[in-house]
N, C-alpha and C positions, 0 to 999 in steps of 0.2 A: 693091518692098517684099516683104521675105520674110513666108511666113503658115506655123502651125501645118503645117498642110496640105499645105504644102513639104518640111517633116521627115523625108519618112519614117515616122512615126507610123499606128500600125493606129487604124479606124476606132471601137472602144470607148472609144479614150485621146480621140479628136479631139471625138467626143460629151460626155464628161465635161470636157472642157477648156471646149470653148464656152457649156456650162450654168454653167461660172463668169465668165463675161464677158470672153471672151478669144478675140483671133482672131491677134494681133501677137504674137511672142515679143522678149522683151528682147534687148538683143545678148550679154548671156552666154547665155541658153539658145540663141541660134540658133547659138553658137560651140559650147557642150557638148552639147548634144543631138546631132548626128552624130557628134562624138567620142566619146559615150560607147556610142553603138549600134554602133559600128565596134570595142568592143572596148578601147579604147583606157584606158588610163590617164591622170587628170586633173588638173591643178592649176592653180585658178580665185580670184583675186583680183577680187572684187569689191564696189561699197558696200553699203551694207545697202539694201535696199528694192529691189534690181534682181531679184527672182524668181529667188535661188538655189535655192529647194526645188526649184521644180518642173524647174531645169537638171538636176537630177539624179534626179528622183524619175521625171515622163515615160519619160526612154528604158529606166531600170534597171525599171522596170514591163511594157516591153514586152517587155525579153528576159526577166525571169522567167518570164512565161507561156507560151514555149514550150518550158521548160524541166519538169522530172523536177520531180515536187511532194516539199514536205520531209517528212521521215521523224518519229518520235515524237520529241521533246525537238531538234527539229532546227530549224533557220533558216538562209535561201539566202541572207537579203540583213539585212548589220544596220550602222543608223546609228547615231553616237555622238557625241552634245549634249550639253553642256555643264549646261545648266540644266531644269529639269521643266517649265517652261513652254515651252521651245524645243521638249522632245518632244514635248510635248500637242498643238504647236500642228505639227509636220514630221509627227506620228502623222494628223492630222484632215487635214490634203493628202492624204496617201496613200492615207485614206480616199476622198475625194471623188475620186483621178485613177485610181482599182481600182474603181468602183462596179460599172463593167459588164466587170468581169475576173473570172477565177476564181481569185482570190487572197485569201488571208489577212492581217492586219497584226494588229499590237499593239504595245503600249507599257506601257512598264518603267521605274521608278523610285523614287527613296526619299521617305520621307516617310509612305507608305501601305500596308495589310497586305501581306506578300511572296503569300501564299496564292494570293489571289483570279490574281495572277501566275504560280505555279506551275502552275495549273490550266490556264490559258490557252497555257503551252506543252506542256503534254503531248502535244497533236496534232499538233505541228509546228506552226511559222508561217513564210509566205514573207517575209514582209519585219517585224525587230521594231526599233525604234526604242527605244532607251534611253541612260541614265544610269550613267557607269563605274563606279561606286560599286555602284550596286542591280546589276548586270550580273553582277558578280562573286562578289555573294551567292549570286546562282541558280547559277554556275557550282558555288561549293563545294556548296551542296547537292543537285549532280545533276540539276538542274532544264534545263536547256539546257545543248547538244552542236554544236561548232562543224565540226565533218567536213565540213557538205556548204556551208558559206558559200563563196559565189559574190563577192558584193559585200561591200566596208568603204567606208560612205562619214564621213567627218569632217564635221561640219558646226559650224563658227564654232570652226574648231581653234585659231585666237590664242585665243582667251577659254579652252579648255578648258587652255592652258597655262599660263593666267593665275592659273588657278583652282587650279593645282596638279596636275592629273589626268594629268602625265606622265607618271608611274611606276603607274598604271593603267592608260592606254593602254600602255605598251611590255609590263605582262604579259599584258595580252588579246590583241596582235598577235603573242607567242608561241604564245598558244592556235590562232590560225586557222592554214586550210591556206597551201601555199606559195603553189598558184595561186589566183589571184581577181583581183576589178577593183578596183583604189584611186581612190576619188573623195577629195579635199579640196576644197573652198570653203569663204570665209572673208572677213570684207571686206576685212582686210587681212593682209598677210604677212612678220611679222617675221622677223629670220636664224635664230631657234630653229628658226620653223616651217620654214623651205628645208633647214636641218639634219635635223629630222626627216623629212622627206619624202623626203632621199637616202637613205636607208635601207630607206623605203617602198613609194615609185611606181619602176615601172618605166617610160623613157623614155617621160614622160606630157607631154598636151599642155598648154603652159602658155597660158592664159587673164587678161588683163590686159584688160579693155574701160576702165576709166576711171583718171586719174591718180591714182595713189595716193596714199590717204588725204584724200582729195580727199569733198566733201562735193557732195548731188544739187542741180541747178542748179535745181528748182523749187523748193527753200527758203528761203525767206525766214530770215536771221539780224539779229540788230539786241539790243543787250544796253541794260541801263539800271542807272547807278551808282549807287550806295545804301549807305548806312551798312548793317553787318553786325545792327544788333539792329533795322534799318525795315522790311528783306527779309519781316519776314512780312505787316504791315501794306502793303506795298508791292504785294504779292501778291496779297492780298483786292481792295486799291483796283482792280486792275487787272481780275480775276476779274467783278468787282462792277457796275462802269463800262461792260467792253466783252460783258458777258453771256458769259463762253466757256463753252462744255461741249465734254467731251472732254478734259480736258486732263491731258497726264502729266508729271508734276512730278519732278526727280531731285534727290534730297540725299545726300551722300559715306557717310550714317551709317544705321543703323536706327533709334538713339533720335529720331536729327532727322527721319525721316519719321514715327516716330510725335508727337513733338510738333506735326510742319506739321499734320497729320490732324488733330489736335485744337483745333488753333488754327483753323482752316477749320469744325470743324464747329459752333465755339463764335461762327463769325461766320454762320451759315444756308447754309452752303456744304456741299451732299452731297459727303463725301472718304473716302476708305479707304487703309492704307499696307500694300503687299504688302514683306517683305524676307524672311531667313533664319530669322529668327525664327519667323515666322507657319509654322501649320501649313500643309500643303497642302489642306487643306481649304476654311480661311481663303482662302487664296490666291486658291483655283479660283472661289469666293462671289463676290471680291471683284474679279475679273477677268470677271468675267461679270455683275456686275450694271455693271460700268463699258462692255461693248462695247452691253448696250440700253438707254443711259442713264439708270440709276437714280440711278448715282452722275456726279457733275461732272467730280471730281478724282479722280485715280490717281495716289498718292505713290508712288513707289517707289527704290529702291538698283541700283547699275548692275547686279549678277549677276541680281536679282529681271527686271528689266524685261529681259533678255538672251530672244532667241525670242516678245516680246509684237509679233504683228499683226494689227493690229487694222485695218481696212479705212477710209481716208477718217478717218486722223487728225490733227486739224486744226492742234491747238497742244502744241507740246513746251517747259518751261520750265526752265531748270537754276537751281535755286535756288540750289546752289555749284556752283564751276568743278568737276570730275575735277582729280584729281593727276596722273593720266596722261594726254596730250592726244589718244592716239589713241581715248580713252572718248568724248571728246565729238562723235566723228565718229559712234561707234553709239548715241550716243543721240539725237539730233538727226538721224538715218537712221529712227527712228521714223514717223516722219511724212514728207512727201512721197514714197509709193511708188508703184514704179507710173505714175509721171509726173504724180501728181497733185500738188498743189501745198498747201504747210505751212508754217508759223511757227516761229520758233526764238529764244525767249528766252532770255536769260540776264541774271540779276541779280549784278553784281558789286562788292564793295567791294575797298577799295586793298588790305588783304594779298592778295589774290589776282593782283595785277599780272602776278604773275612766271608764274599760271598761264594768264593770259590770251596774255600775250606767246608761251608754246610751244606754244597752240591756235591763233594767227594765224600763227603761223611755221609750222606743221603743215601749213595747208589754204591756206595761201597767199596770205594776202588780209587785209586790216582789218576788225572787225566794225561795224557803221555802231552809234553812240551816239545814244541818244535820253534826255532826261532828262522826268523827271515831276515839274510843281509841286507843289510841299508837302514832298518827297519828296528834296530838293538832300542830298548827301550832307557832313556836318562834314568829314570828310576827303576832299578831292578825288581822285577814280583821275586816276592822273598820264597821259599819251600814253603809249599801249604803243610800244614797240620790236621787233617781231615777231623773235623770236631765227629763225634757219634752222638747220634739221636737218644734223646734224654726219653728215659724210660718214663710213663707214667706214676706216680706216686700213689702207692696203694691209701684206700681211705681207711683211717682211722677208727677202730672198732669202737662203738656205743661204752663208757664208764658203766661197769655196771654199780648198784648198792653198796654191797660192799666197799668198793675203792671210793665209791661216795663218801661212805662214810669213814673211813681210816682218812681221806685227804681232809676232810674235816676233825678230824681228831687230831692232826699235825696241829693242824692252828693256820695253816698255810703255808708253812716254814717250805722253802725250795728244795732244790738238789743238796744246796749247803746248810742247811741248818739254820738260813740267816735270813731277816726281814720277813715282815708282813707279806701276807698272802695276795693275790690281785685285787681277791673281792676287798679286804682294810685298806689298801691302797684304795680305791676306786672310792670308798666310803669317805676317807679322809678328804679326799680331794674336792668329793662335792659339799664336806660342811666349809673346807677353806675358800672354796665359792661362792658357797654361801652369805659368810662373815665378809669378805671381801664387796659383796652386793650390798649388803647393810652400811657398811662403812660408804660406800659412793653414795647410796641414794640418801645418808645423814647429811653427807657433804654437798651434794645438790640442792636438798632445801634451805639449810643454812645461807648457800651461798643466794638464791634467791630471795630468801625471805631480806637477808641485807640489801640486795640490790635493789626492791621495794622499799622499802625504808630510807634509801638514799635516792630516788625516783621523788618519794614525796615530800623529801627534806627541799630537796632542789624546786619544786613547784610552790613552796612558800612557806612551808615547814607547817602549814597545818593538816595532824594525822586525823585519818578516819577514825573515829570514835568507834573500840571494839567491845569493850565491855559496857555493865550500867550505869558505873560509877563517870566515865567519860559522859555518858549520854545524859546523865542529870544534870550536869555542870554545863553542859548547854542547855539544857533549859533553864535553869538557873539564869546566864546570860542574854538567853531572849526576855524573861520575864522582865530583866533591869532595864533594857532599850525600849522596851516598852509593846513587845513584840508577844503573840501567841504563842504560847509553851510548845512545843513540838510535841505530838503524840508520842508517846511510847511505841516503837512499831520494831521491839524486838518479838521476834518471833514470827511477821510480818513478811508477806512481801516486799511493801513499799516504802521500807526500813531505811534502805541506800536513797530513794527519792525526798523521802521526808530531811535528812541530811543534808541533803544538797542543796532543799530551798530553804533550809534555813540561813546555811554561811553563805548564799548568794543573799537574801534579805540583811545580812547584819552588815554583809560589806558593801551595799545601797547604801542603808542608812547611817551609818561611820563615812562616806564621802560625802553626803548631805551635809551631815552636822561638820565636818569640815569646811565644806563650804559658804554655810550660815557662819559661822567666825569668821571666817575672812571680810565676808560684806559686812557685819557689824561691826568689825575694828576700824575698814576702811572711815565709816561715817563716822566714829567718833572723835570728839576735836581732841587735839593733844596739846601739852601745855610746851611751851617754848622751854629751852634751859636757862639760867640765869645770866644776865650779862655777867656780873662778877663770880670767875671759876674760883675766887678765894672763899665767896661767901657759901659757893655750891658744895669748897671739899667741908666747910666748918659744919653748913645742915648735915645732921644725919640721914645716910639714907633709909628710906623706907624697905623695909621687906619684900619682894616681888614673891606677889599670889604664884606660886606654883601654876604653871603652864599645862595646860592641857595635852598631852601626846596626841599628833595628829597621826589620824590612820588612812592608808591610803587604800584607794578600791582593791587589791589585790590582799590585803587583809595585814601588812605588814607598816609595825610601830617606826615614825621616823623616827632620828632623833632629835631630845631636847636644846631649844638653841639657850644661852645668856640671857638674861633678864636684860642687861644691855643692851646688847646686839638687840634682841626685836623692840626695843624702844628707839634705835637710831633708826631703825629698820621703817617702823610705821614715820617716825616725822618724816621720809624723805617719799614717802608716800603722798601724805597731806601738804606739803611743798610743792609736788608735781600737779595735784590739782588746784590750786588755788592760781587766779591769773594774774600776769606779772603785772 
């Protein structure tokens, strides 16, 4: 059996180890602890509860301390969590495994004044532990200087990608130097995370101690079916019945941990609900009154409870399933750490089948059903069907030449022998595009050019004059009125101008001369009709002179009246002025 003692490990670290009840390392620290004091580069997949901190916290402790201590705003060694509670709790390791070192720590994160923060790096610190977010603050305000970093370690790097902090992490791994040591751990490691770490580690040593995704054998799981609105009542009953204390409760939501909290507290159950919400003040209350039993229950949401260890805890409850099923492997890693041994409940109703089914497909196994009298659920959970994790799909090897060209010699023909190839499909498609684009924009000017056309019919029906033959025939016209020929001003600027002062002068002068008739007819005397209508039908009548068409200022011909009519018309004119 290998012991601390074994390691390698200087005598400061082994003394501080064993004042925490420790003489056996896990098999990831007995794998990374030489690895990482040798220098080496890391990447460690493991569950939760197997004593990742101190895989990595131990040996990067021992070689800081032979090392050059940090400079003003400087830091040798810096870890990067996910969540505030992860740091708090990877910061207070560090503390306990440096007691008897001459080293520094600290920790960094949002939520609480940057100040008291800034203050604390102005000395230098050898190892600082934080939050990419609050990290990055300090960086813009010159608060910490990454030059002399030695170590980057990740710690629960699936969660911090989960969480969004990729593009945090990749601007701070610009900030550091070339050389350093890269640690990752993590319980588990999805393809983003092997993707990002090619990039990262250099020929690091890869660490796999248990099946992945795989859950600790001292666990106890066992789930109980319930209708979705019993689950809380379901809960108390159980709370109630088997006296638990300790227990940490997970729900998908913040408003649903605070309503569990309240519904617990409203049945004599001490509960408190940590999430995103809560300040970190709250937080830290409400986390520390639950590790010396003030309070029973600890509700919390998966990122809240991410980094909570809590020593010897007993019972973990999933009040809803996770939507993603490798959640339920770290939450349910809560408890049994260490090798010690824990419960794992879950309360589920039938819409969650389908999440049930890809958490037993996940870890590999069936979760044992227990039902509770009183408590039989109206909608029965049906037998899961454990789906199995879809393998990745291998990539597709590069066409070489060859099959270049024999698929080119097909013509394109398919599996069948039948239809165009993509590429004539694709081609045909864009000339019917094409023709179809011709056909709209023909149909767009047509239908404009008409609706100008009927625009200028409506304003009076005289068209702009487009060609020359139009534009001689107006000046032809001005010349008869007795008007200046209009320039020729094709080709001209002032072509449209010259236009338009001319059919404003012609329809001037067409209401002048209009009006000049009117006051000459008025003045002229008119001859009475004849007393005898026998003698008037016998005279013949005279021819009536062809009538002038009057034009009115808007340039339109009225029409012609009777020779008659404007002969009754004028005498009853000459009748109105003459005095009775």
């Amino acid at each position: 059996m290998t012991l601390f003692s074994d390691l390698d490990l200087c005598d400061p670290i082994l003394r501080a180890v064993s004042e925490q009840g420790y003489s056996t390392p896990s098999p990831v620290q007995a794998q990374a602890i030489p690895a990482v004091l040798a220098g080496r580069d890391v990447m460690a997949a493991a569950q939760t509860g197997t004593g990742k901190t101190a895989g990595f916290t131990l040996p990067m402790l021992q070689r800081l301390q032979s090392g050059k201590r940090a400079g003003a705003n400087r830091i040798r060694a810096l870890v990067l969590t996910p969540t505030r509670e992860l740091a708090a709790q990877v910061g207070e390791n560090v503390v306990q495994y440096s007691q008897y070192l001459q080293l520094n720590s600290t920790v960094v994160f949002g939520g609480v004044g940057i100040n008291p923060q800034m203050k604390a790096l102005r000395g230098g610190v050898d190892v600082l532990v934080a939050c990419p977010g609050r990290l990055l603050d300090l960086y813009q305000q010159n608060a910490v200087r990454f030059d002399q970093v030695e170590f980057l370690v990740l710690d629960e790097a699936d969660r911090m990608l989960d969480m969004g902090f990729i593009h945090d992490i990749k601007k701070i791994l610009k900030l550091l130097p070339a050389k350093r040591q890269n640690l990752l751990f993590s319980a588990t490691f999805s393809k983003e995370i092997r993707d990002l770490a090619k990039g990262l580690v250099n020929d690091p040593v890869e660490i796999d101690v248990s099946p992945r995704n795989s859950t600790a054998h001292t666990i106890e799981q066992w789930l109980v079916p319930a209708d979705k609105k019993q689950k809380s009542a379901l809960l108390t009953r159980l709370l109630q019945d088997n006296k638990w204390h300790q227990v940490l409760v997970f729900t998908r939501t913040k408003h649903g941990a605070n309503r569990l909290a309240t519904h617990l507290e409203k049945n004599n159950i001490r509960a408190a609900a940590i999430h995103g919400n809560k300040s970190q003040g709250a937080r830290t209350r409400a986390l520390a009154e639950f590790k010396s039993g003030d309070i029973a229950v600890l509700v919390a949401t998966d990122i809240a409870a991410r980094g909570l260890d809590i020593e010897q805890l007993p019972y973990v409850v999933n009040f809803e399933l996770p939507n993603v099923a490798a959640d339920y492997v770290h939450r349910i890693g809560r408890t049994g750490r260490a090798g010690a041994s824990g419960q794992a409940l879950s309360l589920v109703c039938a819409e969650e089948l389908e999440d049930l089914e890809g958490i037993e497909g996940l870890i590999g196994k069936e979760i044992e059903r227990r039902t509770l009298a009183g408590f039989e659920p109206v909608v029965a959970l049906p037998v899961s069907r454990p789906r199995k994790p879809k393998k990745p799909k291998k990539a597709k090897a590069p066409r070489t030449d060859d099959q270049q060209r024999s698929a080119d010699n097909r013509g394109g023909q398919g599996r069948n022998g039948q239809g165009r190839s993509e590429q004539g499909r694709n081609e045909q498609g864009r000339k019917n595009n094409a023709r179809r684009g011709d056909k709209a924009r023909n149909g767009n000017k047509s239908e404009h050019n008409a609706a100008n056309n009927g625009n200028r019919s409506r304003r009076g029906g005289a068209q702009k004059p487009t060609d020359k033959t139009s534009a001689d025939g107006q000046e032809k016209r001005q010349q008869q009125r007795g008007g200046k020929p209009a320039q020729n001003a094709s080709g001209n600027n002032g072509a449209d101008n010259n236009r338009s002062d001319s059919r404003r002068q012609e329809r001037r002068s067409d209401s002048s001369r209009s009006e000049n008739s009117r006051a000459e007819n008025s003045r002229r005397p008119q001859k009475r009709p004849a007393a005898n209508s026998a003698d008037a039908q016998s005279q013949p009548a005279k021819a009536a002179a062809p009538a002038k068409a009057a034009v009115n200022p808007y340039g339109m011909v009225a029409p012609e009246k009777p020779a008659e009519e404007r002969q009754q018309g004028t005498l009853r004119r000459s009748q109105r002025r003459k005095p009775s």
